[in-house]
C-alpha positions, 0 to 999 in steps of 0.5 A: 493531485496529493499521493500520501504513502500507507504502510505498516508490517504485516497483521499491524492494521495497514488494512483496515486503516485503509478501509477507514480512510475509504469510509472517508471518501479518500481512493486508496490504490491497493497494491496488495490487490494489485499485486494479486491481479498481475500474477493471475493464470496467463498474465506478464507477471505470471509469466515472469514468476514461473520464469524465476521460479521454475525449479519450484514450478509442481510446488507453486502452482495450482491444479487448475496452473493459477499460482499457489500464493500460500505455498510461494509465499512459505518459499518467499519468507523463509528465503531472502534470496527467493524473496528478492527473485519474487519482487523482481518478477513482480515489480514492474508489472505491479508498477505498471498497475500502480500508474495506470490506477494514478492516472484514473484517478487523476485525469478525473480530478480527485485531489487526494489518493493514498497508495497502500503499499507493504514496501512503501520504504523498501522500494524507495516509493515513498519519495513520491508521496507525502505523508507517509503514513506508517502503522505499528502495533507492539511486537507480542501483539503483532505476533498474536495477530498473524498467528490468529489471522494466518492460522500458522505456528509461532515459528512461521509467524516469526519469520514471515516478521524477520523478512520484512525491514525493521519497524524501527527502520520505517519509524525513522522514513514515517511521516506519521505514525499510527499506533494501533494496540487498542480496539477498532474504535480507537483505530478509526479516531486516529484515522479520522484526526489524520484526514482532519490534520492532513488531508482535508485541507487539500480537497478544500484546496482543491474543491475551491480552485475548481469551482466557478469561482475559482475558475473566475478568480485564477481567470481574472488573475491570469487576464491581469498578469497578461495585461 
């Protein structure tokens, strides 16, 4: 089974780069989603995120005691130190959630599965995948986005861009890169010429090797060499 790595800053488009790539019948593990469902009311990461932040407790919690991701999320951006408290917490448990998606996919045979991970290049998880795939968009344009999205101000936006590792940074660790500036459209081509130039080989590998045929024929050659 082949890993590839997606990533991208915040508001550049990693999202519905990955929803493309759904469309094309790729899984793709969200670690967004992830990251969500490990911190959930009575949970391990729960636990452990009340624990690194229990002088913010009344702020970050909920009335019904869910966590206030809004409001961690305006203590995390504007805290480097809090930022890495955060992903202490939560990293083994999103790790854990993470493998367990792996291997669902893997003990069912799915020849490709791309992990969209916002800290693909911070965590270093980007040595376990290829390619890694990293999508940008202009810095205005980035902004705007966030501003849109996010219904924040101008400062806000900016800080939450500042928390993360420069784009300049990721270009370097990128295997491919996807400019999204322009319009949806443009988007879901480039995400389609990627499956073709990348990806489709592997399932064609893959759908070869474990069809009859190729059962035969990796048979026939293991009997030879045996022989």
């Amino acid at each position: 089974m082949k890993l590839v790595g997606l990533t991208g800053g915040i508001a550049c488009g990693k999202t519905q780069t990955s929803l493309f790539l759904r469309q094309l019948g790729i899984p793709v593990i969200d670690c967004d989603e992830i990251a969500h469902d490990v911190v959930r009311k009575g949970t391990w990461g729960y636990r452990r995120v009340l624990k690194a932040f229990s002088s913010h407790i009344q702020a970050i919690l909920q009335p019904n005691d869910e966590l206030d991701r809004e409001a961690l999320a305006t203590i995390v951006f504007n805290d480097a130190t809090a930022r890495r408290r955060l992903n202490k917490a939560t990293h083994f448990p999103v790790l854990f959630g993470i493998v367990k998606q792996i291997v669902g996919y893997w003990i069912t045979f799915k020849p490709v599965v791309v992990i969209d991970m916002p800290l693909l290049f911070e965590t270093g998880f980007f040595k376990l995948t290829r390619p890694n795939i990293l999508v940008t968009c202009t810095s205005d344009l980035q902004l705007q986005r966030l501003k849109d999205r996010n219904n924040i101000a101008q400062e806000d936006a900016e800080a939450r861009v500042a928390s993360q590792m420069p784009e300049q940074k990721k270009v370097k660790l990128a295997d491919v890169i996807i400019n999204n500036d322009g319009t949806l459209g443009e988007l879901k081509g480039k995400v389609a010429a990627i499956d073709q130039m990348h990806l489709q080989r592997w399932r064609w590998v893959h759908r070869t090797l474990l069809s009859p045929a190729g059962i035969a024929t990796m048979g026939a050659l293991l009997w030879r060499l045996l022989n």
